[in-house]
C-alpha positions in Angstrom: -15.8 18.0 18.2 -15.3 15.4 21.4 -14.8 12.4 20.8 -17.7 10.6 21.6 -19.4 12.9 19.1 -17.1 12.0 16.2 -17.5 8.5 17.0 -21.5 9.3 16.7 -20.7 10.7 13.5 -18.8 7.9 12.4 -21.5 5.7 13.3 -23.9 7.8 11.4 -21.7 7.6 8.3 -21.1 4.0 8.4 -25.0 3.4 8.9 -25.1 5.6 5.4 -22.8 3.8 3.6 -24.6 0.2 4.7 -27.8 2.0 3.7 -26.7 2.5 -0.1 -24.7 -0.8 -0.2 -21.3 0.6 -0.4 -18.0 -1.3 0.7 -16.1 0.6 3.1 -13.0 -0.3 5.5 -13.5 0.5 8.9 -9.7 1.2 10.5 -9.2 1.1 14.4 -6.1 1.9 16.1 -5.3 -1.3 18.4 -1.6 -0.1 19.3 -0.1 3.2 19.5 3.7 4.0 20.8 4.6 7.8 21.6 5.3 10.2 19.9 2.5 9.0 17.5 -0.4 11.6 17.7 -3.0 8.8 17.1 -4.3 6.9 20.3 -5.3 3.1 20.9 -9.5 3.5 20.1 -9.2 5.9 17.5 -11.7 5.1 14.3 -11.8 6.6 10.6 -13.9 4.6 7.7 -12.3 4.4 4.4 -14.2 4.5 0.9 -13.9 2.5 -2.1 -12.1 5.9 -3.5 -9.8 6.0 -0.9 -11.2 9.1 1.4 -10.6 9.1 5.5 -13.6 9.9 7.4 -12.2 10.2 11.2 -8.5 10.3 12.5 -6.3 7.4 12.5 -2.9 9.6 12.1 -1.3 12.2 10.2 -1.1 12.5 6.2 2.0 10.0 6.7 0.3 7.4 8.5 -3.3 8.1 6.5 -1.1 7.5 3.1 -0.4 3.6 4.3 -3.9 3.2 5.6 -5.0 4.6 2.3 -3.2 1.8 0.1 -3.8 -1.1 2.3 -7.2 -0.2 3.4 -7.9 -0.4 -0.6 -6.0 -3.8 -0.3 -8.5 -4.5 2.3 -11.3 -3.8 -0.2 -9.8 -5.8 -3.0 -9.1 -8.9 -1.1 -12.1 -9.0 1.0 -9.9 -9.9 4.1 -9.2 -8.1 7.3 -5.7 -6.9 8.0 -3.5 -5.9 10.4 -1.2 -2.9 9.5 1.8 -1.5 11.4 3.2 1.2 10.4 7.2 2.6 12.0 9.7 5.0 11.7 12.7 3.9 9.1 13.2 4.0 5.5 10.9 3.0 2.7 10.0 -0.6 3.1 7.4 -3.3 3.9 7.2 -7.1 5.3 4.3 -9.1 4.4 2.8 -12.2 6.4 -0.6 -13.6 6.5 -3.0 -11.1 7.5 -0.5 -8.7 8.4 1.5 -5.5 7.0 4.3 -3.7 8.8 5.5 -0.5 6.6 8.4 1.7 7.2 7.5 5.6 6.9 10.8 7.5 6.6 8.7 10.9 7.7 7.6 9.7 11.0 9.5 11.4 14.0 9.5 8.3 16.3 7.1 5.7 17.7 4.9 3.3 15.7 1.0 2.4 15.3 -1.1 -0.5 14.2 -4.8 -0.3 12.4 -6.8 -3.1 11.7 -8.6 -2.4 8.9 -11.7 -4.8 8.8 -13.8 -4.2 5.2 -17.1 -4.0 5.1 -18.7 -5.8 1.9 -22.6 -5.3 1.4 -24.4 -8.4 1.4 -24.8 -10.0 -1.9 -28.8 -9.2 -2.8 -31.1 -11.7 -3.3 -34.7 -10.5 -5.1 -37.2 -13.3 -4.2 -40.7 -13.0 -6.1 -43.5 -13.6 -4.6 -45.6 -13.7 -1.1 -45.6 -18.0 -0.7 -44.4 -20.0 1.8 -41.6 -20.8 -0.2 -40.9 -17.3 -0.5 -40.9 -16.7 3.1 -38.6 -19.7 3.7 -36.4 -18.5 1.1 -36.0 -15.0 3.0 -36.0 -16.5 6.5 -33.4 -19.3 5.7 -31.6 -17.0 3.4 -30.4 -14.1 6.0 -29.0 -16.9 8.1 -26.6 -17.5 5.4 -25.3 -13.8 5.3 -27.8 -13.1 2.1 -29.7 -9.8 1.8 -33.2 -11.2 0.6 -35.8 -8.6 -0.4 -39.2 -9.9 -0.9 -41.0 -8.1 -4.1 -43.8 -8.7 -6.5 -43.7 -9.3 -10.1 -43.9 -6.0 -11.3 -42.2 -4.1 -8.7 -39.3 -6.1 -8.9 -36.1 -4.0 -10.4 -33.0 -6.2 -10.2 -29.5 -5.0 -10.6 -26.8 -6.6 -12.2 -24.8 -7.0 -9.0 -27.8 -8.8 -7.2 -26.5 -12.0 -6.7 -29.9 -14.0 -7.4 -33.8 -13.3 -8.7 -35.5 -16.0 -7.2 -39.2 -16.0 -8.6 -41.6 -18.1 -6.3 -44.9 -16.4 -6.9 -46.8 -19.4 -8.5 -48.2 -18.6 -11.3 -48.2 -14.5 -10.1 -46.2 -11.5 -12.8 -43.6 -14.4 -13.2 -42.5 -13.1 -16.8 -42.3 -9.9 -16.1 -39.9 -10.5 -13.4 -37.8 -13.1 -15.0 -37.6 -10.6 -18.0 -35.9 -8.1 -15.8 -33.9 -10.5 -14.2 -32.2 -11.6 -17.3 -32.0 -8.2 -18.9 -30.3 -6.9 -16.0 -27.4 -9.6 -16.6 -28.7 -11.4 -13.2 -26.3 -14.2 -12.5 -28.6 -16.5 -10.9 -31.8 -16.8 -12.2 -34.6 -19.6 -11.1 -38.0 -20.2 -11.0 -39.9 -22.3 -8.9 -42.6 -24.3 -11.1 -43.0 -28.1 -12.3 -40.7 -28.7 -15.2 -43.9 -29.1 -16.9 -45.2 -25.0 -16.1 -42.1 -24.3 -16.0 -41.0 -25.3 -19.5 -44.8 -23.3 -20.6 -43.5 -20.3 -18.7 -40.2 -19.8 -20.7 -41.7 -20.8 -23.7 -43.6 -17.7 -23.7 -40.6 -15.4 -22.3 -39.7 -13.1 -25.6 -36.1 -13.6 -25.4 -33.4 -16.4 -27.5 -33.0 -19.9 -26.7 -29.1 -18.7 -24.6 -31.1 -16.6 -22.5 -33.6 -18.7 -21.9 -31.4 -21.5 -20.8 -30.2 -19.6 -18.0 -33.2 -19.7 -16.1 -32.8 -22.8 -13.5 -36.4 -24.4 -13.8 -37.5 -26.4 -11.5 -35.2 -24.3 -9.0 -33.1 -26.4 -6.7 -30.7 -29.3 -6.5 -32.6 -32.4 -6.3 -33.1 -33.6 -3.1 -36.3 -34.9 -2.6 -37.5 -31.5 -1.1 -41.1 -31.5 -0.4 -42.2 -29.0 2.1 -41.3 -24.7 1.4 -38.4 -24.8 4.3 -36.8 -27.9 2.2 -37.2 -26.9 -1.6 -35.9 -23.5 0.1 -33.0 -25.1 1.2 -32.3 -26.6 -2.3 -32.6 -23.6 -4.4 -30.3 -21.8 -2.1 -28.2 -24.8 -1.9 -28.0 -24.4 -5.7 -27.4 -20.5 -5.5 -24.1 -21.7 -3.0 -23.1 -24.0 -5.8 -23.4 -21.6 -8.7 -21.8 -18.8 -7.0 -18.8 -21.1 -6.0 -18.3 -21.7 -9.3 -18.6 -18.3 -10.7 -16.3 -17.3 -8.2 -13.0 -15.5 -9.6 -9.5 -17.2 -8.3 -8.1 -15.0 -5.7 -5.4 -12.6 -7.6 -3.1 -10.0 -5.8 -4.9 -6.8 -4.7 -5.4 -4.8 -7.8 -4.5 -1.5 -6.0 -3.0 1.3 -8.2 0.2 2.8 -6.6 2.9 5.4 -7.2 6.0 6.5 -5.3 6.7 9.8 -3.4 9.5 11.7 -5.0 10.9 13.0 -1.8 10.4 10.0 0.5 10.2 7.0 -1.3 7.6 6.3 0.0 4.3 4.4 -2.1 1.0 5.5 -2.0 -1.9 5.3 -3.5 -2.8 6.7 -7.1 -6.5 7.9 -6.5 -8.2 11.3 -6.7 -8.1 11.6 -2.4 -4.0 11.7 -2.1 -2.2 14.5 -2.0 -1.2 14.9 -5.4 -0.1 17.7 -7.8 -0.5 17.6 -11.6 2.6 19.6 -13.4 3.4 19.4 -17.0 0.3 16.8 -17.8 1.6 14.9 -15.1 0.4 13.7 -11.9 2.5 13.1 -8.5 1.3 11.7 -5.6 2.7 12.4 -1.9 2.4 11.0 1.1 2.1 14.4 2.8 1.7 17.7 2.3 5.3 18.4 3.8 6.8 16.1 0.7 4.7 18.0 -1.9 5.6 21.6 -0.6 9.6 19.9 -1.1 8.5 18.7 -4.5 7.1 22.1 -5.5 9.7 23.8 -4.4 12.7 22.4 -6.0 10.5 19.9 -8.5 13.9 19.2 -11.1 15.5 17.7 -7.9 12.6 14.6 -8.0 12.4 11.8 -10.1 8.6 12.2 -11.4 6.7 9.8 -9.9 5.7 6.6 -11.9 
């Protein structure tokens, strides 16, 4: 396959994972230093599972991309890894990795590995100016607003909103789903007077019904669709922030090559072997055919 044909189908592939709203990390080799096989260009896309898609390197250099493109995933941010020749080791700074590989033969390489988060999804309810605003205003703030109807709308528990703006149209139906979905922000846009008549009727407890913000939006004297769309989203911003979880080192599972030293990642895609109830990951296949041959020689991975 040339290369402008794997970067097609890398294109295709990333278009498929956008498509179904799954994270990925695309990784792009910005530097290479010979002997590494990789060149400066080269693309792969990484899963939330830890598969490679494309070439960025061998099973040595793929190992590191593997861990710190999960990092990548976990943290939300970009990062620069470089990867060189030497024993085990690693030196963090902001935004930025180096990692020795003691089975390289020489050179070194750097990826950035840029994730790729699906934008949080916003159902809005209805076909009102508000509604419109709400979608138009909405994308410019990185949101993925899908405009639906009452009864066609099936939220998820990771949308980030169900915004229902219908007047007066399937409004219970929809802000039944919303909250038996686990919907973290939930509004309707009514008088407090309809709007208290609404959620009176909604056949759910008085917790659940408190979660529904009604009237939607921060008060600011809104008045026309583009300015009470403004508030509610406004008030989305604010409720999000605050839901937000405190930023926690990268919750990436890792072990340690027997042979090399080296870590990698614990998922299903490294090169592992499972002896004795056990599993051991690798960083290449060379390491695990030393592993299998003389396993009593290894300290079993942890």
């Amino acid at each position: 396959m040339g290369v402008e044909a794997t970067r097609e189908t890398l294109t295709e592939r990333a278009e498929e994972f956008v498509a179904r709203r799954e994270p990925f990390v695309r990784a792009t080799v910005v530097r290479a230093q010979h002997p590494t096989s990789a060149q400066a260009g080269d693309t792969a896309l990484v899963d939330a599972t830890g598969e490679i898609d494309g070439f960025v390197g061998g099973n040595c250099v793929e190992a590191s991309v593997r861990v710190y493109a999960l990092q990548a995933l976990s943290t939300e941010e970009p990062l620069l890894l470089r990867v060189v020749p030497g024993e085990p080791s690693h030196v963090e700074e902001e935004g930025a990795v180096e990692v020795s590989n003691p089975c390289l033969s020489g050179g070194a390489i750097e990826i950035f590995l840029e994730p790729r988060i699906p934008a949080p999804r916003v159902l809005v309810v209805g076909e009102t100016p508000i509604a419109q605003a709400l979608a138009t205003l909405g994308a410019g703030l990185g949101l993925d607003v899908e405009l639906t109807t009452g009864t066609s709308a099936h939220p998820r528990a990771d949308d980030a909103a169900v915004i229902v703006a219908s007047h007066g149209k399937d409004e219970e139906p929809a802000l039944m789903a919303a909250l038996a979905a686990g919907v973290a922000y939930v509004a309707l846009v009514a008088s407090e007077v309809r709007g208290a008549a609404v959620l009176a009727s909604l056949d759910v407890d008085e917790e659940q019904r408190a979660r529904v913000f009604s009237p939607a939006g921060l008060e600011l004297g809104a008045r026309t669709p583009g300015e009470i769309a403004l508030s509610i989203l406004a008030q989305l911003v604010s409720e999000r922030v605050k839901s937000r979880p405190a930023k926690t080192a990268p919750t990436v599972r890792t072990a340690i090559d027997p042979v090399c030293g080296m870590a990698v990642a614990a998922v299903e895609s490294s090169i592992h072997v499972e002896r004795d109830g056990v599993t051991t990951y690798f960083c290449s296949d060379g390491c695990r055919t030393s592993f299998l041959a003389h396993p009593e020689q290894y300290a079993v991975a942890s």
